[in-house]
N, C-alpha and C positions, 0 to 999 in steps of 0.2 A: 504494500500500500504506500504511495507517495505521499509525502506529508512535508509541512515545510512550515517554521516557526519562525516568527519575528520577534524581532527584540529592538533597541535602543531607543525608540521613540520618545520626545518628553516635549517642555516646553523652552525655548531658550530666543536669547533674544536677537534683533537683528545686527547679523554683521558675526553670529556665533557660530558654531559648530553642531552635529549630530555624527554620529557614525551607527547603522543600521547594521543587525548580522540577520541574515535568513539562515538557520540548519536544515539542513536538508537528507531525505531519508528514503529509501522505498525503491531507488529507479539508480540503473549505471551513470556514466558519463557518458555514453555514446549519445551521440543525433539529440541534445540537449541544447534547451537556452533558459538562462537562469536570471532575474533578475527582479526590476520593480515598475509595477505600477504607481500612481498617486491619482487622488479625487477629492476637488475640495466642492464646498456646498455649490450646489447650482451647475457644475462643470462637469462633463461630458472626461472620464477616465480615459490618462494619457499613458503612454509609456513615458519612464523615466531614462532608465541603462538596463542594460544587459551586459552577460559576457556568454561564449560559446562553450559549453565543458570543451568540446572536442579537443580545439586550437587556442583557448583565453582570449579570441578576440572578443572585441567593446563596441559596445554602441553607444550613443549618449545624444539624450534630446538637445537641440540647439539651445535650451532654454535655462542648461544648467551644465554645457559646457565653460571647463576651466574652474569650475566652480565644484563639482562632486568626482571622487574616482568611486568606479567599482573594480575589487579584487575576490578571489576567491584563494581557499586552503582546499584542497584535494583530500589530502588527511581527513581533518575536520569535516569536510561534507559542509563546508560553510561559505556564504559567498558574502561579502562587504559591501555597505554605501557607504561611504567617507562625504561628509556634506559639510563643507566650506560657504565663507561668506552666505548664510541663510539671509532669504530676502522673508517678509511677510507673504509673497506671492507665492512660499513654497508652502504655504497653509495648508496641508491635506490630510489623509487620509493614505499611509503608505502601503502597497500589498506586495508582496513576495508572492513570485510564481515560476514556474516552470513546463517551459514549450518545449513536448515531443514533435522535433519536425520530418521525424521518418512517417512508416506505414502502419497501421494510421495515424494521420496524428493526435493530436491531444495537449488539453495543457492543465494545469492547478495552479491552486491558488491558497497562500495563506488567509489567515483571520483580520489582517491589518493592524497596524499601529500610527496613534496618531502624532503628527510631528506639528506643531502651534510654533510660529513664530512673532516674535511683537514686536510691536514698530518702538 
């Protein structure tokens, strides 16, 4: 069973820091992408990052480039948001999930945690 836990979320102020761990459980590293959603009130759920198990390549929304890294631990089954310079527009609702993009595909999702920024 795939399952996937969030952690670090709180409240902090603008201009501060978060760092996000998803664990991760159930599924190999093969044909994987792991990473984050966010959703704040009123607003239509974006992607944030990912990275790919396969090769550790990254993706990163235009919106929080230079500003967040993602990393993962192979060991640990654990994969990083490192959130820098936090604006209040990163006000949401973070989910951890995980894209099978082989056959068929499939994906999950963590419970979310919430990250509050103030002005």
């Amino acid at each position: 069973e795939v399952q996937l836990v969030e952690s670090g979320g709180g409240l902090v102020q603008a201009g501060g820091s978060l760092r996000l761990s998803c664990a991760t459980s159930g599924f190999t590293f093969d044909r994987y992408l792991i990473g984050w959603f966010r959703q704040a009130p009123g607003k239509e759920r974006e992607g944030v990052s990912s990275i790919n198990n396969d090769d550790g390549s990254t993706y990163y929304a235009d919106s929080v480039k230079g500003r967040f890294t993602i990393s993962r631990d192979n060991v640990k089954n654990t994969v990083f948001l490192q959130m820098d310079s936090l604006r209040p527009e990163d006000t949401a609702v973070y989910y951890c999930y995980a894209e099978y993009y082989g056959l068929p595909p499939n994906e999950y999702w963590g419970q979310g945690t919430q990250v509050t920024v103030s002005s």
